[in-house]
C-alpha positions, 0 to 999 in steps of 0.5 A: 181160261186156258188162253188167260193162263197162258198170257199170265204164265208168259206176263210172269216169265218175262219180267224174271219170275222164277218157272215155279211163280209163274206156273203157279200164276197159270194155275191160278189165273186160269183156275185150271186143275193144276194135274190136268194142265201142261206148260211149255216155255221157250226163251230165245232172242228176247222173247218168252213163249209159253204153250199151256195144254189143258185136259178138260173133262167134258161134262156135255149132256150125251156127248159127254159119255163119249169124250171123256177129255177135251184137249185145250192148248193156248200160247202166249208171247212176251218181250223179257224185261 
């Protein structure tokens, strides 16, 4: 989920979206919680790359009382069009 947010967020930004549409493809695409979820974008040299950080809730049967969030971080990269 976190991995298709990032390539949807990055696909968004590299064809000249605005940072507001391609957030929201993210959240989206990925069907993450959009209040658990942060995004980084870079733009250099043609190129956009985007970083999505997800705080999942744990929801495992024992270990889950003991991590409460697990940290998730894809990125993408893109050539701008």
């Amino acid at each position: 989920m976190v991995t298709h947010a990032a390539r949807e967020r990055a696909r968004v930004a590299a064809v000249g979206g605005t940072d507001e549409a391609a957030s929201h493809a993210a959240a989206v695409a990925g069907g993450l919680s959009p209040s658990r979820v942060r995004v980084t974008v870079e733009r250099s040299g043609g190129r956009v790359h985007v970083r999505v950080d997800y705080a999942a809730a744990s929801d495992a049967p024992l270990v889950g009382v003991f991590l409460d969030v697990v940290p998730l971080t894809a990125s993408a990269t893109m050539r701008t069009e």
